[in-house]
N, C-alpha and C positions, 0 to 999 in steps of 0.2 A: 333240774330234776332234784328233788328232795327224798334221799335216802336214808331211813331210818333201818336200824340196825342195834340189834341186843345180841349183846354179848357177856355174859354174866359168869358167876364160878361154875355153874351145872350145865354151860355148852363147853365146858372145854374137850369133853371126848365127842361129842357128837360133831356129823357133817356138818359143815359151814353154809352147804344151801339149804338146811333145815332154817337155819336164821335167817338167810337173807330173803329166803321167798319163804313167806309163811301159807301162801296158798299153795295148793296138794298140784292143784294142775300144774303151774308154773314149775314149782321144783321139780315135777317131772322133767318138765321140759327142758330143763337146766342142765340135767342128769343125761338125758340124749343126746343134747347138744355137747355135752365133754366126752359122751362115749362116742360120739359120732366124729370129733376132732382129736381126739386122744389117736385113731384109728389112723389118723392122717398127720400124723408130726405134730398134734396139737395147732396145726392151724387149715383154715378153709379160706378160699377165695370167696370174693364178693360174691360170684355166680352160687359157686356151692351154697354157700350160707342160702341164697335164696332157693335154692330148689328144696334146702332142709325144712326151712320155714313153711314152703308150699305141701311139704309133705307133710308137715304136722298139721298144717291146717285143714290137710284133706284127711285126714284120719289114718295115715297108713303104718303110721307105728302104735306101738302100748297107747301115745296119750294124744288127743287131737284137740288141738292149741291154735285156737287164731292168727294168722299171719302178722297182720298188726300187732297185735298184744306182744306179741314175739319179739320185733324188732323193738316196739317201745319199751317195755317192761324190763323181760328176760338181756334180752342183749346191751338196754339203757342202762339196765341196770349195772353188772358184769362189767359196763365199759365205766361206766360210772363211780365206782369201788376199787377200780387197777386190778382187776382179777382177769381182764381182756383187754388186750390192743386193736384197735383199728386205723386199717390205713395203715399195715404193714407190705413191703414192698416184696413178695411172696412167686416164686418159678412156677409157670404154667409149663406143664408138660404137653399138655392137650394144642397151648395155643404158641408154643415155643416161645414166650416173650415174660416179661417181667409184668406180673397184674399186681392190685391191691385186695388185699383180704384182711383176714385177722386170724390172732396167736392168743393163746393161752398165757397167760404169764405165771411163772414162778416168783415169786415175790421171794426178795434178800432181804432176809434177816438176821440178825446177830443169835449163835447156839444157842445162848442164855438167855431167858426170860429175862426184864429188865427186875432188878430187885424190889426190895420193900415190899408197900401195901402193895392189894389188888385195887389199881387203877385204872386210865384210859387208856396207856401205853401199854401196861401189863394185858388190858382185852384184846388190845391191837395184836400185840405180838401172838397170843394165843390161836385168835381169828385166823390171821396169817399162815403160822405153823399149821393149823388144820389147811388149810385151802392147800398148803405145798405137799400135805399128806394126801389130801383127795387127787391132786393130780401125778404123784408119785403111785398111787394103787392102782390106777389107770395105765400108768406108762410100763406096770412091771409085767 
């Protein structure tokens, strides 16, 4: 999967899914999908995930999103970027056993922005810092 992503000096206050999905649905989507996991420790079982996905695709939240699109796009994406794990080894309460799903990740970073000019490192770190901010506004 080939991920394109802008990162410049005028996103550094704005949401980091404004950049990464530039279409309006999708970022919705994206937006559910961390309020809907945010709700649950930041992470979803394989099953959840898919009843989420069935629920967007039948329209039953704000935005109705393709099931496919969904798993391709929105979640290729997010896994694709290190903003998601999948295939984390996650407690079913339901099923009493150990299942696999996926988590949210906080990404480590160093306090300080890397010095000097505004580089690829300096975007990175920026990028970062907002996505730990997006998921810290969530968790408060």
């Amino acid at each position: 999967m080939i991920v394109l992503l802008r990162w410049d000096k005028e996103s550094v206050n704005r949401n980091p899914l404004d950049n990464i999905f530039p279409n309006q649905k999708a970022r919705k989507a994206a937006e559910q999908l961390i309020n809907h996991m945010s709700k649950n420790k930041g992470t979803l079982t394989s099953s959840q995930m898919k009843t989420f996905a069935l629920s967007l695709d039948q329209g039953l939240g704000p935005v109705k999103y393709s099931y496919k699109n969904f798993y391709r796009y929105v979640l290729g994406k997010l896994i694709a970027l290190g903003l998601m794990e999948k295939d984390v080894p996650l407690w079913s309460e339901s099923t009493k056993r150990t299942v696999l799903g996926y988590r949210l990740v906080q990404l480590k970073i160093p306090k300080r922005s890397p010095g000097g000019e505004y580089n690829f490192w300096k975007a990175a770190w920026l990028m970062a810092r907002s996505w730990n901010r997006v998921l810290q506004e969530h968790n408060a």
